[in-house]
Residue, then its C-alpha position, 0 to 999 in steps of 0.5 A: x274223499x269226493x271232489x269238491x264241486x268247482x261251480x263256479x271256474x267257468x265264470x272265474x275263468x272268463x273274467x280273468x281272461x277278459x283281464x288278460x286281453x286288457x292287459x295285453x292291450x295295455x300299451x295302445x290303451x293304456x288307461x282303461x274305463x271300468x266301473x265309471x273309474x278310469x284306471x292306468x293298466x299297471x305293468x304285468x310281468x311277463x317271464x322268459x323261463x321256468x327259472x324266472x318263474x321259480x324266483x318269481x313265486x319264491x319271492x312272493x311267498x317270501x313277502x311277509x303280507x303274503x306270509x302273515x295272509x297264508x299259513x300255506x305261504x310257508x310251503x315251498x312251491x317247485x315250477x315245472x314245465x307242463x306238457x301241453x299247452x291247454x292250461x297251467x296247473x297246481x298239484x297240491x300234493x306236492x306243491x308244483x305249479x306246472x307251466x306250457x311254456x310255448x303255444x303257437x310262439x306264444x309263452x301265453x302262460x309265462x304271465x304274471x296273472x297266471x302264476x298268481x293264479x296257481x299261487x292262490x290255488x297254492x293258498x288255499x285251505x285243504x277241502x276248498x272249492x277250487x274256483x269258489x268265492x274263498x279263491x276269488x278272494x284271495x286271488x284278488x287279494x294278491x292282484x292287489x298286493x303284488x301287480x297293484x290295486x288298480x289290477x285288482x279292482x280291475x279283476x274284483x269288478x269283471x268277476x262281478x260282472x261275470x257273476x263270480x261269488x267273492x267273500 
C-alpha cells in the first residue's frame, strides 16, 4: 500500500511550534493576545521520565471522552526511548510513541503538546493523511479537552494562520 501523501506537516509543524515558544514563555507573559482574545496560557505538563509519560498517555486514553471520541482509544500504547534527538514518533504497527529524552540539557520532547501529538497520530483512522485536516482536528480537539480551551483555540487560531486545513 503507497504512502499517503503528508501536504500539509510542514505547516501543521510551524503552528505548533509557534504554540510551544508561547507556552515556554507562559510565566514572563502569562496572558497572551490571539484573535483580538486575550487569554491565560494554562499549565502544560512537562514529564521527568518515560515512566511518567507512560502513565500520563494510560490515563488520557483511559478517559471516557477520549474513549467515546476514538475507537483506537482502546488500543493500548507502550512509550519508548527514541534515538536521536530530531523528533518524537508514533509507530502504528505497534502502537509506540517513541521519545528523545535529552538534547543539549533540554528533554524538549517530555512536554505535554508533543505527547498529545503522537496520541492524535495514535487516533487516527487506518489510511489517514498523517498531518491533514482530520489530524489537525483531532489534536485540537484533544488540546482542548486534556491541557484546556484556551490552549486549544490558541492552537485552532495559529493553524489558521499558518494555513493548515482542519475539518
Amino acid at each position: 500500500m503507497p504512502a499517503t501523501r503528508d501536504r500539509q506537516r510542514g505547516k501543521l509543524y510551524d503552528a505548533e511550534n509557534l504554540v510551544h515558544r508561547i507556552f515556554d514563555r507562559s510565566a514572563d507573559f502569562p496572558v497572551v493576545e490571539v484573535a483580538g482574545s486575550h487569554l491565560t496560557v494554562p499549565v502544560e505538563r512537562h514529564f521527568a521520565t518515560l515512566e511518567s509519560v507512560q502513565a500520563y498517555v494510560d490515563a488520557v486514553l483511559a478517559m471516557p471522552s477520549i474513549r467515546s471520541g476514538w475507537p483506537r482509544a482502546a488500543v493500548p500504547v507502550a512509550v519508548r526511548e527514541r534515538s536521536g534527538q530530531q523528533q518524537a514518533d508514533y509507530q502504528r504497527l505497534v502502537a509506540v510513541i517513541a521519545v528523545p529524552l535529552h538534547s543539549g540539557n533540554r528533554a524538549w520532547a517530555l512536554r505535554e503538546l508533543v505527547i498529545l501529538h503522537e496520541l492524535a497520530h495514535h487516533l487516527a483512522d487506518a489510511g489517514e493523511e498523517p498531518h491533514g485536516s482530520a489530524f489537525a482536528a483531532r489534536l485540537i480537539a484533544l488540546t482542548s479537552e486534556i491541557v484546556g480551551e484556551e490552549a486549544g483555540f490558541l492552537l485552532r487560531t495559529t493553524m489558521w494562520d499558518n494555513g493548515v486545513r482542519v475539518t
